[in-house]
C-alpha positions as CSV (number, residue, x, y, z in Angstrom):
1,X,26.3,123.0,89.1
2,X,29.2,125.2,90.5
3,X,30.2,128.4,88.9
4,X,33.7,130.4,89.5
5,X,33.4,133.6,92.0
6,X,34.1,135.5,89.7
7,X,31.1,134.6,87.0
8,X,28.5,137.8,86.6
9,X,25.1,137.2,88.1
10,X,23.2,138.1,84.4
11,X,25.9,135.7,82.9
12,X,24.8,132.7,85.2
13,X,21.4,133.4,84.9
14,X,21.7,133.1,80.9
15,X,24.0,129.6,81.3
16,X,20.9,128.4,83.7
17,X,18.7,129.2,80.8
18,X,20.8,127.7,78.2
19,X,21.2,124.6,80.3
20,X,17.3,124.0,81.1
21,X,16.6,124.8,77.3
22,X,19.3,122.2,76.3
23,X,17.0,118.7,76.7
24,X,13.7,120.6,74.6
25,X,15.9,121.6,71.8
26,X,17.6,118.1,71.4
27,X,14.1,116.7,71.0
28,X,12.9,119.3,68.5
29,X,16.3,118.3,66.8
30,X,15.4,114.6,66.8
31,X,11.9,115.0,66.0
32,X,12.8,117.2,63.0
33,X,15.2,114.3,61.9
34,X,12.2,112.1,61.9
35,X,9.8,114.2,60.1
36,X,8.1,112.6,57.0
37,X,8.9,116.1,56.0
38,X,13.1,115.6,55.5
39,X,13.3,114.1,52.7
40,X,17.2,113.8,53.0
41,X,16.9,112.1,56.3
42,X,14.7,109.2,54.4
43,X,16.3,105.9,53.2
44,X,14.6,105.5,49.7
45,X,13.8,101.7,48.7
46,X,16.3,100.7,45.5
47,X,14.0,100.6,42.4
48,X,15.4,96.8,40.6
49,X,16.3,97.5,37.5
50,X,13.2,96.4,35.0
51,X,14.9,94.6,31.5
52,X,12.9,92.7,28.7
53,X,11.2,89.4,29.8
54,X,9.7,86.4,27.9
55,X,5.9,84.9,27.8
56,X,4.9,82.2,26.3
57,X,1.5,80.7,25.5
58,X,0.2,77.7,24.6
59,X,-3.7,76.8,23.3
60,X,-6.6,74.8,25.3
61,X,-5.5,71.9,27.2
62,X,-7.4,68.8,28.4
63,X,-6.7,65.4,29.2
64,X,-9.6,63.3,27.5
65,X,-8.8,59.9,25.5
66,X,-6.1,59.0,24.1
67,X,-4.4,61.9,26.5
68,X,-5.3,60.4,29.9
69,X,-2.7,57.8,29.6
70,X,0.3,60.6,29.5
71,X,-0.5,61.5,33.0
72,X,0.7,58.0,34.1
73,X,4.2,59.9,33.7
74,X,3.3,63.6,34.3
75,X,6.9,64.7,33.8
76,X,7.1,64.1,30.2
77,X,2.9,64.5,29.5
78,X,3.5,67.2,27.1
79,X,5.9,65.7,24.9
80,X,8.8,67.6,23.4
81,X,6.8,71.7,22.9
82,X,7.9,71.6,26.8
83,X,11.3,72.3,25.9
84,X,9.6,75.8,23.9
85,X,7.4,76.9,27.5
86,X,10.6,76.5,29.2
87,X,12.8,78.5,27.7
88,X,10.4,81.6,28.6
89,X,10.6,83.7,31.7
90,X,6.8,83.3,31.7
91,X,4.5,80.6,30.3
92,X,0.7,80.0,30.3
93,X,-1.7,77.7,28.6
94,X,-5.9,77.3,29.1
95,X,-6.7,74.1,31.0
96,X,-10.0,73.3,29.3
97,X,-10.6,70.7,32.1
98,X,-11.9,70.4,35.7
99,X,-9.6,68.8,38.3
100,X,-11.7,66.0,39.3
101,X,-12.3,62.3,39.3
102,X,-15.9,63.1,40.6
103,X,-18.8,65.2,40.2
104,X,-22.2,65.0,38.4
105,X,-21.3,65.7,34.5
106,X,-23.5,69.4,33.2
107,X,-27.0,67.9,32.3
108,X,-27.3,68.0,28.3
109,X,-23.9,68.9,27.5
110,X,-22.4,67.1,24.5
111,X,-18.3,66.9,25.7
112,X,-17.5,67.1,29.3
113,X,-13.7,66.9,30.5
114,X,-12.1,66.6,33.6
115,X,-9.1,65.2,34.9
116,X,-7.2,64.3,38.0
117,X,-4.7,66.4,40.2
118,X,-1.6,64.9,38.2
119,X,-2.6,67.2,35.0
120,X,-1.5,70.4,37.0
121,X,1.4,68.4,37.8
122,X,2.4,67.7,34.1
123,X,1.5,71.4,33.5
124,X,4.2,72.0,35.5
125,X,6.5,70.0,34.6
126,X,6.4,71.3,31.2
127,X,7.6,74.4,31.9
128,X,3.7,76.0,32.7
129,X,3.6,78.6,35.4
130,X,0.1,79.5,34.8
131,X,-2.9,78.4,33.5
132,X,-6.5,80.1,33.1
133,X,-9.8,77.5,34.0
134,X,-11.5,80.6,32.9
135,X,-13.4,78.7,29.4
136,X,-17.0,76.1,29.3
137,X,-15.8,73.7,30.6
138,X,-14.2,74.8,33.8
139,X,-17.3,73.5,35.6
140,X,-18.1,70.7,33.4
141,X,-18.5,68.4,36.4
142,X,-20.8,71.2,38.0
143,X,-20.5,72.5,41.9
144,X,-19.1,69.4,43.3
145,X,-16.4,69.2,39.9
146,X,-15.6,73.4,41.2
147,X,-15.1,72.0,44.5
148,X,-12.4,69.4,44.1
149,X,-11.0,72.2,41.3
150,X,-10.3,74.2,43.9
151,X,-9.0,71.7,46.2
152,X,-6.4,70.1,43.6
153,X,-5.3,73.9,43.1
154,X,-4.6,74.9,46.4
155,X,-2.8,71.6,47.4
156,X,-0.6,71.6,44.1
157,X,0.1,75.3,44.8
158,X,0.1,75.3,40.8
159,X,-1.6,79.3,40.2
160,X,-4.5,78.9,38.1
161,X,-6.6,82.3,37.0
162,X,-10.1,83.0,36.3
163,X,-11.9,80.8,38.4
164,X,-12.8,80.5,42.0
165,X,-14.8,80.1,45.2
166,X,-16.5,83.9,44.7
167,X,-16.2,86.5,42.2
168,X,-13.2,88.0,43.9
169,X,-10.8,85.4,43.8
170,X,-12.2,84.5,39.9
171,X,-10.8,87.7,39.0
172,X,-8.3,88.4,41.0
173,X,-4.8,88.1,38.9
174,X,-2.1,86.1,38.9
175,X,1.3,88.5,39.7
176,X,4.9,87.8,39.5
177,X,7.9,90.3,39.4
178,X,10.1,88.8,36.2
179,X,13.2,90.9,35.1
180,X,11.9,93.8,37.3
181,X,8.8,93.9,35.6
182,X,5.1,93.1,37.9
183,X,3.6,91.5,35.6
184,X,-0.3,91.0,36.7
185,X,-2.4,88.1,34.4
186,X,-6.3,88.2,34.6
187,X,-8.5,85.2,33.1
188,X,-12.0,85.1,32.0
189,X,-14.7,83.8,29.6
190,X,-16.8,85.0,26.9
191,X,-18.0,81.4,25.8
192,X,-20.5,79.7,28.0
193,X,-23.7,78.1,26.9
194,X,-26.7,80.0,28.0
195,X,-28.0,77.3,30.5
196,X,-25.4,77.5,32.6
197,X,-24.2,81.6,32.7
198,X,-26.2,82.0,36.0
199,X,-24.9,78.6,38.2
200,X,-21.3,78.7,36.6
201,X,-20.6,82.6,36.9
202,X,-18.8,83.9,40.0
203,X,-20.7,86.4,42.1
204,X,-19.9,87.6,45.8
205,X,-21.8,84.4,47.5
206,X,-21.4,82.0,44.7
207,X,-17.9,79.6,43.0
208,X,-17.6,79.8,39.7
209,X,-15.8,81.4,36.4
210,X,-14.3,84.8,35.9
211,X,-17.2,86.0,33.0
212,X,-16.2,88.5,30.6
213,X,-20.2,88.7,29.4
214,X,-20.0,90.7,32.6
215,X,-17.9,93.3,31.0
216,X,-17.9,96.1,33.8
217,X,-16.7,93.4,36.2
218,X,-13.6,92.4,34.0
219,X,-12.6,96.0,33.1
220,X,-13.0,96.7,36.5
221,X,-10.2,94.2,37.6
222,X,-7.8,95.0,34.7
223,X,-7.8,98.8,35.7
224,X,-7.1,97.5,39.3
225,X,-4.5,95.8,38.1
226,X,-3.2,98.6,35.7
227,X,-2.5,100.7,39.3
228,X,0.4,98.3,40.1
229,X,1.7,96.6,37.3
230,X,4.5,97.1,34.9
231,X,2.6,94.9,32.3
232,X,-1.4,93.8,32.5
233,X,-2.1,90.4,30.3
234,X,-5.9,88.7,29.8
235,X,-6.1,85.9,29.2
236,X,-9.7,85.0,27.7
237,X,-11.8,82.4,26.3
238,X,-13.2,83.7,23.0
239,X,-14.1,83.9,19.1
240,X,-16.3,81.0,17.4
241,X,-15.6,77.4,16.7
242,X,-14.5,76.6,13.1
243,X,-14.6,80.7,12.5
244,X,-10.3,81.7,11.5
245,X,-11.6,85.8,11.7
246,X,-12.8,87.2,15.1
247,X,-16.5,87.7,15.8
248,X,-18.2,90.9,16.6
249,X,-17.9,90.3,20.2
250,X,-14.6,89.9,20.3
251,X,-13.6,92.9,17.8
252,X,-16.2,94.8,20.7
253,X,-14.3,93.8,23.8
254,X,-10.7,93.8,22.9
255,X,-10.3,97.8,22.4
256,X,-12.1,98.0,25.7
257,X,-9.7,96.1,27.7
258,X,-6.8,97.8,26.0
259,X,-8.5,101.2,27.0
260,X,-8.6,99.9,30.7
261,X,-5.0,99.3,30.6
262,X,-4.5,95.9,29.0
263,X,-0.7,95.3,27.2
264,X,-2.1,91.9,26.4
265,X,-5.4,90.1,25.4
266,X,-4.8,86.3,24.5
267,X,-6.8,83.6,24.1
268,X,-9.0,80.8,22.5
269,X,-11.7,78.2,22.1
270,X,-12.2,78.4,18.3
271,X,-9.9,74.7,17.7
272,X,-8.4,76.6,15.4
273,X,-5.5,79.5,14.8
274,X,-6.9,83.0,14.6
275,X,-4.9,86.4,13.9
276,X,-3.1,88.3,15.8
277,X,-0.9,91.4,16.1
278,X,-1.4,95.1,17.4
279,X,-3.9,97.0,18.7
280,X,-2.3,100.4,18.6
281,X,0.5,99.6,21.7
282,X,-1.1,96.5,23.1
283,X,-1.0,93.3,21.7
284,X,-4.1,91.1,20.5
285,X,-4.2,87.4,19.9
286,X,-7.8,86.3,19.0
287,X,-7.2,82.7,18.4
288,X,-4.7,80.2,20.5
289,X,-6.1,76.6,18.7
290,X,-6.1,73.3,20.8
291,X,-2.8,72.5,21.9
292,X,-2.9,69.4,24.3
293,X,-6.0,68.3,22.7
294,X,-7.2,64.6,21.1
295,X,-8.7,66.6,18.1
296,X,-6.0,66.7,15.7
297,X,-7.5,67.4,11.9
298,X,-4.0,68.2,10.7
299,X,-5.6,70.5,7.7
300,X,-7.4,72.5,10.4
301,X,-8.0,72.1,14.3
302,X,-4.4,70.3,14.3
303,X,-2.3,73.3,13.5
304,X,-1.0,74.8,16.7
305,X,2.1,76.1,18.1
306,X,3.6,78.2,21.2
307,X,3.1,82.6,20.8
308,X,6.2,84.5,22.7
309,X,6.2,87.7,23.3
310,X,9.1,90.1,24.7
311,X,7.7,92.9,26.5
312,X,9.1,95.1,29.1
313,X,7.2,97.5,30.8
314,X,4.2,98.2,28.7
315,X,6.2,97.6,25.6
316,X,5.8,94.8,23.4
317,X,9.5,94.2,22.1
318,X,8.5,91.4,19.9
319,X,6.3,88.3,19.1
320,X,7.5,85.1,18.0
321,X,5.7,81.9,16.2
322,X,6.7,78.4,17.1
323,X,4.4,76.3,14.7
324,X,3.7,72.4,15.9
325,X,1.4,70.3,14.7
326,X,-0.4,67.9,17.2
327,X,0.1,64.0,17.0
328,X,-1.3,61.5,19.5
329,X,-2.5,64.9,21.2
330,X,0.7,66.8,21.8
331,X,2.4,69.3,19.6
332,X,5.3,68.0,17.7
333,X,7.0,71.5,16.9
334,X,7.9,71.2,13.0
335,X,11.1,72.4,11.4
336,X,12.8,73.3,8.0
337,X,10.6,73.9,5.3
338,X,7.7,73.0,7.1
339,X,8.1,75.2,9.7
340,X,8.9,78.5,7.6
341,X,5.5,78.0,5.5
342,X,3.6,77.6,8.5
343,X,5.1,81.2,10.4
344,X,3.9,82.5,7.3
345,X,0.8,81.0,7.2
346,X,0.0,82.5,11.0
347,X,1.1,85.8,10.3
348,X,-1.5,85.6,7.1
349,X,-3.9,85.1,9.7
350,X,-4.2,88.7,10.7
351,X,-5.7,89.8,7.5
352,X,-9.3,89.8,8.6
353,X,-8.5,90.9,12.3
354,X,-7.7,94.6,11.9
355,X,-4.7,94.6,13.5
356,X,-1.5,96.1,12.7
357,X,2.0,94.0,12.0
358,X,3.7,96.6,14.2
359,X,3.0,98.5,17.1
């Protein structure tokens, strides 16, 4: 560097300074910029707007008798409620089934159902985009039946809750973003006969069902979920056959799962329609019915139909009743007359359940 004559010596000295200094404080200067500490310097992610989204859920599934021959034509299996499931952001129903043409049916057990790949296939087709296997008879076709569940799952890529090859992946949810909204969907089981809780229930070395008689285990996973999700769902298997009012158990479990940080608790197994409505903010739905089913009393286990709810965040906005009565083992939705007696008969329903009309 070359100075003029004429340039003071302390006045050199204090440009040499300056100079040598120059690099060490551009540095600082960018490492300051890069500090976690700026906040103005950091580019914050846009949050997506979250609106009001639609779920829709359907009762137990399965593909016995005089059902099997629908899946000849998967696309048009469910019949005409598939036009309902679709027009919802969200639908779910319980496939009462396991995904197999093989297996050794459970030793002693009156009904056993199962079903080939193509029933996840008519599942979606209808509009489903998932269902719980969480329910007794998910295993009906025992360990080899679990296996070839599994396999049909993963190769359909169709998501399927509350069952898997160890506990973890039993439990762990279903998630989707939907308007904005994560919406996180856990399935398990109360029902399973008592001779097959130990070989069908999911543990860290053992395939099997997602149990909610293990009730630490299930709350467990829906206040894992509650950490980050917009709206938590459960989907369970519950209440007693032939019984329209919910049982002690379930009157026991549901405030628990709303305390974890459920929004939700759906479900079935009774074959028939049981109450439902609010539990202070969250919403409770103790009886689903059979919906793809080949038992079809139309006084009784017949009576079916598709629950929507619109929820955003951990709101529910509103529920909605689409009643159907099942013929040849689909629901037929019903209209006029019909149809208005029948939303009134559901909402009578929640008479015995002790919950409220409004949240």
């Amino acid at each position: 560097m070359r100075f003029p004559r004429a340039l003071p010596v302390i006045a050199v000295v204090g440009l040499l300074a300056a100079c040598s200094a120059a690099p060490e404080r551009e540095l600082q200067s960018k490492e300051v910029a890069a500090s976690p500490d700026q906040p103005e310097e950091e580019t914050a992610k846009p949050t997506p707007e979250r609106k009001p989204f639609t779920i829709a859920f359907g009762g137990d599934v399965h593909f016995e008798g005089i059902l099997r021959p629908r899946l000849n034509n998967p696309r048009t299996a469910l019949g005409p409620i598939a036009s309902v499931l679709r027009k919802a952001d969200l639908a779910m129903v319980n496939l009462e089934t396991a995904i197999t043409t093989g297996g050794t049916p459970a030793p002693g057990k009156q009904y056993t159902f199962r079903a080939p790949s193509s029933a996840l296939t008519a599942l979606k087709a209808a509009g489903v985009d998932v269902a719980s296997m969480a329910n007794n008879h998910g295993m009906d076709y025992m360990e080899t039946g679990l296996a070839d569940s599994l396999a049909a799952v993963k190769r359909s890529k169709f998501p399927v809750v509350g069952i898997g090859a160890n506990a973890a992946q039993a439990y762990k949810p279903f998630r989707k973003t939907v308007n904005g909204n994560r919406v996180a969907i856990i399935g398990a089981t109360q029902v399973l006969d008592a001779e097959f809780i130990q070989s069908w229930t999911a543990t860290a070395d053992q395939g099997g069902l997602a149990s909610a008689k293990n009730e630490p285990a299930l709350l467990r996973a829906v206040r894992q979920a509650r950490k980050n999700s917009d709206t938590v769902i459960v989907h369970l298997h519950w209440g007693t056959e032939m019984q329209k009012c919910p049982n002690p158990a379930q009157l026991s479990l549901a405030p628990k799962l709303v305390e974890a940080g459920a929004d939700v608790v759906v479900g079935g197994h009774a074959h028939i329609l049981l109450g439902s409505g609010y539990l202070d903010d969250a919403y409770v739905n103790y009886g689903m019915g059979n919906f793809v089913f080949y038992n079809s009393n139309p006084a009784t286990t017949g009576r079916t139909g598709v629950l929507t709810l619109t929820i955003n965040g951990r709101k529910i906005l509103k529920d909605s009743w689409t009643p159907a009565t099942i013929q040849g083992g689909i629901p037929i939705p019903m209209t006029g007359s019909a149809r208005t007696s029948a939303v009134a008969d559901w909402k009578a329903l929640r008479s015995c359940t002790g919950l409220a009309a409004r949240p």
